[in-house]
N, C-alpha and C positions, 0 to 999 in steps of 0.2 A: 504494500500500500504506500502511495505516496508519501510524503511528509510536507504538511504546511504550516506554515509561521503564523503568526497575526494579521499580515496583511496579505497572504495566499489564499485566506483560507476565506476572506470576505466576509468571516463571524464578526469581527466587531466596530462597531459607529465608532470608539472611541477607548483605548485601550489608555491605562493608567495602574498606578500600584498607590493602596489604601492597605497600609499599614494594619493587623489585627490590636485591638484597644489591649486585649490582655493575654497568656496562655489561658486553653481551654480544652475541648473535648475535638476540636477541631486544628489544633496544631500541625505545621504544615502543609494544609491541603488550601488551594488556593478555588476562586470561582467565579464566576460571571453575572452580569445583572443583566437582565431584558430591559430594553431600552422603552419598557414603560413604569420603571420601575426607579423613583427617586435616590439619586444622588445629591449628596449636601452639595453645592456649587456649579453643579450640570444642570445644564438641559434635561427636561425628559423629551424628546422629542415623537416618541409615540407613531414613529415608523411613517411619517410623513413631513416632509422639509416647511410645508406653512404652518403645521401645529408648534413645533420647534419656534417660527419667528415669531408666534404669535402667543407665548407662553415665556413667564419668566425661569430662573433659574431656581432651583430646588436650595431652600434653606437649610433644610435638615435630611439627613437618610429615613428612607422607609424603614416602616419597624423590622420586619424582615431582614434586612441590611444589618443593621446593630447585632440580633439577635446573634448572626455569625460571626460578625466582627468581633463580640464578645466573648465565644468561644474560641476564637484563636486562628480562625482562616480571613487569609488576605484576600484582597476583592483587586482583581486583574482588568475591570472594565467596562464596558456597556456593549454588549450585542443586538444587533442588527434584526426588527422586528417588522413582519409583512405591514400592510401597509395600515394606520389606525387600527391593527390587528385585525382584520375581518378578514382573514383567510386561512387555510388548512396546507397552501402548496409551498409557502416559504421563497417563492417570488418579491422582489419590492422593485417598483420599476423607476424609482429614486436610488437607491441603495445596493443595489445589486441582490445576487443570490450565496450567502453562504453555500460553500461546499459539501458537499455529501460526502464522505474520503470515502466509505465504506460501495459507492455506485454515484461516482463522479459525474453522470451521465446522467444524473435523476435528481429529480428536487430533495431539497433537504427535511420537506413538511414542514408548516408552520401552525400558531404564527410565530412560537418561540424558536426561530429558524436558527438564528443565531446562535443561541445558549446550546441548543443539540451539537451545532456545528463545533463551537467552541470544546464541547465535551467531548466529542466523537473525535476532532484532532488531536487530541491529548493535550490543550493548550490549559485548561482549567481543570480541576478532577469534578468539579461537578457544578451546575450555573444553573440561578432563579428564572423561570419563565412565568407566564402567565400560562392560565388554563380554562377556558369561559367554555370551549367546546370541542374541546381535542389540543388545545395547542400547543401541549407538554407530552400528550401522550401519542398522535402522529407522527411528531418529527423526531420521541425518540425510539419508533419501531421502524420507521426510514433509517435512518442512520445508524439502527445497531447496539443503543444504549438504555439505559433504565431510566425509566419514565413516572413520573408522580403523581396522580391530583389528588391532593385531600377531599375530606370531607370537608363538606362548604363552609367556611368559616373559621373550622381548625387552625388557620392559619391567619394572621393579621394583614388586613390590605390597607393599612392605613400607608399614604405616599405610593399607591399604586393607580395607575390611571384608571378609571372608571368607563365598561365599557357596555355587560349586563351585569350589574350586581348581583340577581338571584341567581346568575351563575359564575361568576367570576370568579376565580381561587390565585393563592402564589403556588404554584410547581417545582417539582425541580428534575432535572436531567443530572444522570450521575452513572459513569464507568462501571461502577461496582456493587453491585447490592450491597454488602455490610458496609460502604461509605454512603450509598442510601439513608439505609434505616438508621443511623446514625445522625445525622442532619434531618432527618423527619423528626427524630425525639426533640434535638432541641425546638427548632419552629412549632410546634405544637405542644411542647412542654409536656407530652404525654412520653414516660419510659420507654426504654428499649425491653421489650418483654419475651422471656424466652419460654414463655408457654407457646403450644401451639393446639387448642382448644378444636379446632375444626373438626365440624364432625363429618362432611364429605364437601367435596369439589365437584359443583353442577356445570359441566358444558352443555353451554346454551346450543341446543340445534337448528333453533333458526336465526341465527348470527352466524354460526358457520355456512348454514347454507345461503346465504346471500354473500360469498365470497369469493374470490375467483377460485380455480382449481391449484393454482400453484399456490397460491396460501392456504389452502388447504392438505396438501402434500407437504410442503416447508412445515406446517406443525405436527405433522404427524408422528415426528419420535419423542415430541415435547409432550404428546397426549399420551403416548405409552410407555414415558418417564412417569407421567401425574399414574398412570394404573397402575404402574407398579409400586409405588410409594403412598396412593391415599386412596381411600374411599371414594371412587369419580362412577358417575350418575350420571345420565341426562334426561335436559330437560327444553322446554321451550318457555322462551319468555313470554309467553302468552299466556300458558300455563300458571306461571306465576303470577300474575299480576290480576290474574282472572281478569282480563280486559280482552276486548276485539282490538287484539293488540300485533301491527306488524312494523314492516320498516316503513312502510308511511306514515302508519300513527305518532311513532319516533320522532320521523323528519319535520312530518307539519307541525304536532306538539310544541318541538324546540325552538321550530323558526319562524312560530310565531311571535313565542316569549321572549326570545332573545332578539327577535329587530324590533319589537315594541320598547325593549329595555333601549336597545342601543337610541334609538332615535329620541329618547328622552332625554340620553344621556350626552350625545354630539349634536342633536339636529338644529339647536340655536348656535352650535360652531359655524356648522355647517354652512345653514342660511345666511348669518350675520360674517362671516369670516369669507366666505364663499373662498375656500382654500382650491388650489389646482392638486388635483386627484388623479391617479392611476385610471386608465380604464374598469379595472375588475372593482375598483373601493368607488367609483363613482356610481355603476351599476347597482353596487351591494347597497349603497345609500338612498339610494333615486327609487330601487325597484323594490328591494326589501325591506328596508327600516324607513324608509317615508311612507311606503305605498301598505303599507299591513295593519292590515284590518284592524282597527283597534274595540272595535264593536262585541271583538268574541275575545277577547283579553281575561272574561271572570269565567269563562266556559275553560277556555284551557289552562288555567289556574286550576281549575277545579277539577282536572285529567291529570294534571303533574299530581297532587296532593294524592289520589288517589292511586296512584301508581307508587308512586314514594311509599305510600302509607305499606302498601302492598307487599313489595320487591325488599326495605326490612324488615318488615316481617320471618318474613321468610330468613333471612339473611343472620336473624337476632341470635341466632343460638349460636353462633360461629360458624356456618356453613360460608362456602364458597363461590363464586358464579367465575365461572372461564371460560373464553370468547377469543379471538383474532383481534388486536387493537384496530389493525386496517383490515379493509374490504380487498385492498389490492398491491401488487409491489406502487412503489414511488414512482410518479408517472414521469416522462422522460423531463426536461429542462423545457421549457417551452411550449408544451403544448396547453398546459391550460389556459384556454380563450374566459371573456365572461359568458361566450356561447358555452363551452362546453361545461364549464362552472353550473350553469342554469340547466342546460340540456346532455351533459354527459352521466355515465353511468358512477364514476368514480365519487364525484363529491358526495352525490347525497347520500351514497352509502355510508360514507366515513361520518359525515355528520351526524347519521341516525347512529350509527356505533357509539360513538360518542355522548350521544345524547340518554345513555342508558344510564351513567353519572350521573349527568350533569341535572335531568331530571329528579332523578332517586336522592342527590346530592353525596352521595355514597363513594367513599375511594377506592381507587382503581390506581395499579400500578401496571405500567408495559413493560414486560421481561423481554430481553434478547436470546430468544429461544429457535429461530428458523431463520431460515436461509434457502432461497430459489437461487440458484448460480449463480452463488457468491453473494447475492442483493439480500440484503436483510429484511424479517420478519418477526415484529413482536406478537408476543401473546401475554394477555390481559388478565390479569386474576380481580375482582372487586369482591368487598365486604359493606358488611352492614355499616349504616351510617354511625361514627365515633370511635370503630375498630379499626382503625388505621394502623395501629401497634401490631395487634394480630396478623392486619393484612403483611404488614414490612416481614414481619418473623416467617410468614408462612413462603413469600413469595422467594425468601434466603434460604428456603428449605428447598426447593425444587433445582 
């Protein structure tokens, strides 16, 4: 595999060294910040060059930020985030594309493109993303690396740019599961636990079966790793939820509540700023987060809640759900249009994957578990909402 520097590797807006405040639990190990993600004296610039001049500079570090710093790891920089984050391919057509080192040829997934990249080059051991709908856990089954989201709110967003709140989280991308779950303990202040309570691991079979065949093949020694080592079951998340429940329920669910949120949350930027925008983030604003319905906002509130309610349930006792993080290998550098965005097979797949958290609010970590020639493939473990300890312990076990 290649070797890239900081400036080969296209991960980061602005590379710098910030000192650790004290020793800690995080000694030696150095990391990245998504570049929506405050620094004392930076820009956040939020993956698009008019939000940058039209924003001042960050007073204070995100809580997030301290929390490591105070444990002992040094902070190497700001990575390069898709564009106002609305996206899953890791494209910025401002900022370029971080590198994928693991399939050079392929996007990096976003929208924490950067911090994967960062991670995947071995330039940081493990870097902060955000994660509203994949975009911690995407680019790091592209790339190769372990992937985070918490449980919603587990983690502090304060100094973090606001994009949908009811699903926004801080992430993290990291080389190694036990430098994982290690940096999950402190940010959530929840112990490293070396129980592992689980009492079987469900692959979902209609998440697999909406995925291509090579990622279905790529996990197939990862699946007869999990039978020889646990209790694995299936199941179909329909089943679960007891809902008329498929990947469109998923897709339309999420994106309605999430471009409802987002246009609450930019769309006086937006209008009032009228910033110059990418193709794909002009579309994502113009067609979904302006144009969506806001009329059925307490109807699909009231589908998440009940699915939520559902999916831990089930989940409560320490049980497992295991899935494909992606639908599909990483699609080549270039091809996603906002045509094919709207009308191809790949995005909405990944979104509804995605949106199996994000909904539930329940964490889910992507393992580097498969590989299609050479091209990396994660696979997914989630638990119930708060077991995020569990989930780190179990996912170091496989």
């Amino acid at each position: 595999m290649q070797v890239y520097d900081f400036e080969s590797s296209y991960a980061f807006m602005k590379p710098f060294q910030i000192q650790p405040y004290q020793s800690g639990r995080l000694d030696g190990l150095s990391f990245a910040v998504k570049d929506l993600i405050d620094i004392a004296g930076e820009i956040t610039g939020f993956g698009n060059p008019s939000w940058a001049e039209t924003h001042p500079k960050a007073v204070i570090n995100a809580v997030c930020v301290d929390q490591l710093l105070s444990e002992g790891a040094a902070c190497r920089g700001k990575t390069v985030s898709d564009e106002l984050a609305y996206s899953l391919i890791g494209e910025n057509p401002f900022y370029g594309t971080p590198v994928n080192p693991k399939a050079p040829d392929r996007v990096p997934g976003g929208s924490s493109s950067g911090s994967a990249s960062a991670v995947a080059c071995s330039l940081v051991d493990f870097a902060l993303g955000t994660d509203t709908g994949g975009s911690v856990r995407v680019p790091a089954s592209n790339c190769g690396i372990w992937g985070y989201r918490p449980s919603h709110g587990r983690i502090s967003v304060a100094g973090v740019s606001a994009f949908a709140p009811s699903f926004d989280t801080i992430g993290v991308l990291a080389r190694e599961g036990k430098q994982l779950e290690k940096v999950i303990a402190i940010l959530t202040g929840m112990p490293i636990t070396q129980e592992t309570v689980s009492t079987s691991i469900f692959l979902l079979e209609d998440i697999f079966a909406i995925c291509d065949p090579e990622v279905q093949q790529a996990l197939l020694p990862a699946v007869e790793r999990l039978q020889a080592k646990f209790s694995v079951k299936r199941i179909s998340l329909q089943k679960i939820a007891g809902l008329p429940l498929d990947f469109n329920w998923l897709l339309e669910t999420y994106v309605l509540l999430q471009s409802t949120e987002i246009w609450s949350c930019l769309g006086s930027w937006i209008e009032g700023a009228q910033p110059v925008l990418g193709e794909i983030a002009e579309n994502n604003f113009t067609e979904l987060a302006k144009g969506a319905d806001r009329l059925t906002i307490q109807r699909f509130v009231e589908k998440r809640e009940k699915f939520a309610a559902e999916l831990n349930t089930f989940l409560s006792s320490g049980n497992l759900l295991c899935f494909p993080t992606v639908p599909a290998l990483p699609p080549k550098r270039g091809t996603i249009t906002k045509h094919a965005r709207a009308g191809g097979i790949y995005y909405p797949r990944a979104l509804a994957i995605g949106a199996i958290s994000g909904l539930s609010r329940a964490p889910q970590i992507s393992i580097p578990l498969g590989e299609s020639n050479g091209i990396p493939v994660g696979l997914s473990l989630l638990a119930a909402y708060g077991q995020d300890s569990l989930l780190a312990a179990m996912s170091c076990r496989i």
